[in-house]
C-alpha positions as CSV (number, residue, x, y, z in Angstrom):
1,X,98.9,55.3,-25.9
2,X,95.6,56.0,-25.9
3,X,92.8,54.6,-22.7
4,X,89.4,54.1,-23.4
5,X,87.7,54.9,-20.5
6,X,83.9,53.5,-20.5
7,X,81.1,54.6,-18.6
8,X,80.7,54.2,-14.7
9,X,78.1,51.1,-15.3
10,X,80.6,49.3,-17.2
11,X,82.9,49.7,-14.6
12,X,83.6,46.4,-12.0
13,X,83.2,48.4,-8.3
14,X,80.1,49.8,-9.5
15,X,78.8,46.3,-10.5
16,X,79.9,44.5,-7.3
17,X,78.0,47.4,-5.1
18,X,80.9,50.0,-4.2
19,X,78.9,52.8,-4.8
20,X,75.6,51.5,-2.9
21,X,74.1,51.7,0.2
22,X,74.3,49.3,2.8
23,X,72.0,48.0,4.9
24,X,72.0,50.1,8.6
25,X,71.6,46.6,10.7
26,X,75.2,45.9,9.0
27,X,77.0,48.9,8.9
28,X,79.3,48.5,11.8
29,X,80.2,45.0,10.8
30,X,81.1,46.6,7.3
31,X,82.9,49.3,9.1
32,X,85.3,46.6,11.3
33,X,85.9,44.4,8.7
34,X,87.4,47.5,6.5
35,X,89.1,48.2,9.5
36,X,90.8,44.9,9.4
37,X,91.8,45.1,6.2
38,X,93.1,48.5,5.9
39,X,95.5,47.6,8.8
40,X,96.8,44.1,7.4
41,X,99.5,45.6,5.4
42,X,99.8,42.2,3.6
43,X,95.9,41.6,3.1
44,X,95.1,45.1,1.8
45,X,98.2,44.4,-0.7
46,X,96.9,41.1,-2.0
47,X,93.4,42.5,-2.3
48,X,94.6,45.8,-4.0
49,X,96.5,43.7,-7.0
50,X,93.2,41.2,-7.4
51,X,92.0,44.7,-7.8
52,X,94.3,45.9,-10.4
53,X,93.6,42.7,-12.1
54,X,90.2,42.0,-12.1
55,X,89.0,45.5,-12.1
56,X,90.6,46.6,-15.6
57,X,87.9,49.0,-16.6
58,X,87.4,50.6,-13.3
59,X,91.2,50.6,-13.3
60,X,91.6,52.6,-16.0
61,X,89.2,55.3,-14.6
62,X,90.6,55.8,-11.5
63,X,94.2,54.8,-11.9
64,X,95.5,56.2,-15.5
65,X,94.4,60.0,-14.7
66,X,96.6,62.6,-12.7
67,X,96.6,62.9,-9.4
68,X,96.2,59.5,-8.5
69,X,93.0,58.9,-6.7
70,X,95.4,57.5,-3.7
71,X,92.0,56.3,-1.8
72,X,90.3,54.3,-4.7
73,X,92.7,51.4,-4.5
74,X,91.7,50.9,-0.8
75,X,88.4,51.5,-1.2
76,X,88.4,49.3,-4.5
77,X,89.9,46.3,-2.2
78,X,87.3,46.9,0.9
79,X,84.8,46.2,-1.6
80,X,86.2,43.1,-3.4
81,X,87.8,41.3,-0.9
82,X,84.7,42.3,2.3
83,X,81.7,43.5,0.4
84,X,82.3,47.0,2.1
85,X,80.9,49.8,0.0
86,X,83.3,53.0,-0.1
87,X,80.8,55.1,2.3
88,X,81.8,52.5,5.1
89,X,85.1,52.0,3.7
90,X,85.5,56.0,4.4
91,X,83.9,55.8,7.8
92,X,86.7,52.7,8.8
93,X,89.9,55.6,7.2
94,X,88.3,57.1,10.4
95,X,89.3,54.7,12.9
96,X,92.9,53.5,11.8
97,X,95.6,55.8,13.6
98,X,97.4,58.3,11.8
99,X,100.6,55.2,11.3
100,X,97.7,52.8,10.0
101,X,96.5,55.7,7.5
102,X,100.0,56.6,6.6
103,X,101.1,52.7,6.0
104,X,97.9,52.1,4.0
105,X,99.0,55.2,1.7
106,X,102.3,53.3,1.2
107,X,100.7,49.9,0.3
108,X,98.1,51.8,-2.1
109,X,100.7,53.8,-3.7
110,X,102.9,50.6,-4.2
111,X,99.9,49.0,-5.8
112,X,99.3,51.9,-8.5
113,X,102.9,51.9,-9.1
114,X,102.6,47.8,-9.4
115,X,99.8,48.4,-11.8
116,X,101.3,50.9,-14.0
117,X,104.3,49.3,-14.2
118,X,102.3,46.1,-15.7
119,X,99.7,47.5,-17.9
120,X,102.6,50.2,-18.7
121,X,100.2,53.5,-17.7
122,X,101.7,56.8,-17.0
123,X,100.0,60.0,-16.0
124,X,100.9,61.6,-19.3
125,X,98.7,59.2,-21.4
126,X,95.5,60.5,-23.7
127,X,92.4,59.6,-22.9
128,X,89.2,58.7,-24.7
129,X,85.7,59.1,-22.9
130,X,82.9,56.8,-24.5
131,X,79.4,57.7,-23.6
């Protein structure tokens, strides 16, 4: 099977802001509301498979090619669910305590493996960049 992967401005977290800056006056707010989420194992779950659902072309470029970009999913749902660009997102992976980190890994790899298992992506698929 073949995956067309399309260029980052086609992609969804590049349209909703995930790559931009945010405002400094906000930054800490950002930074504890990822916080929050990346500790609710049952939050970052839901908002991880809106993710996967929504987010099919961003998806596909961070999900379908080996190694799994483990931290995209989390970063991903920061962003969709709080608004939380992935600079903040990174700074709030920071905070959590090694056990947080460690049961956000599980929910994120559960997620990909959720994902995969629906769109039926494995790491041995072919890809096809489109400029």
């Amino acid at each position: 099977m073949k995956v067309e992967v399309k260029p980052y401005t086609d992609w969804e977290d590049w349209k909703a802001g995930m790559y931009a800056d945010a405002a400094s006056h906000s930054q800490e707010q950002l930074i504890r509301s990822a916080v929050a989420l990346l500790s609710d194992r049952h939050r970052l779950f839901a908002a991880m498979r809106d993710v996967t659902t929504e987010w099919p072309s961003a998806c596909d470029a961070n999900l379908s090619e080996p190694p799994n970009n483990r931290a995209w999913p989390g970063q991903a749902a920061c962003c969709f669910a709080c608004g939380v660009p992935e600079d903040m997102t990174r700074a709030a992976w920071g905070r959590l305590t090694d056990d947080q980190r460690a049961a956000a890994n599980r929910v994120a790899d559960e997620a990909i493996g959720e994902w995969r298992h629906r769109t039926r992506r494995n790491p041995q698929m072919e890809f096809v960049f489109n400029a």
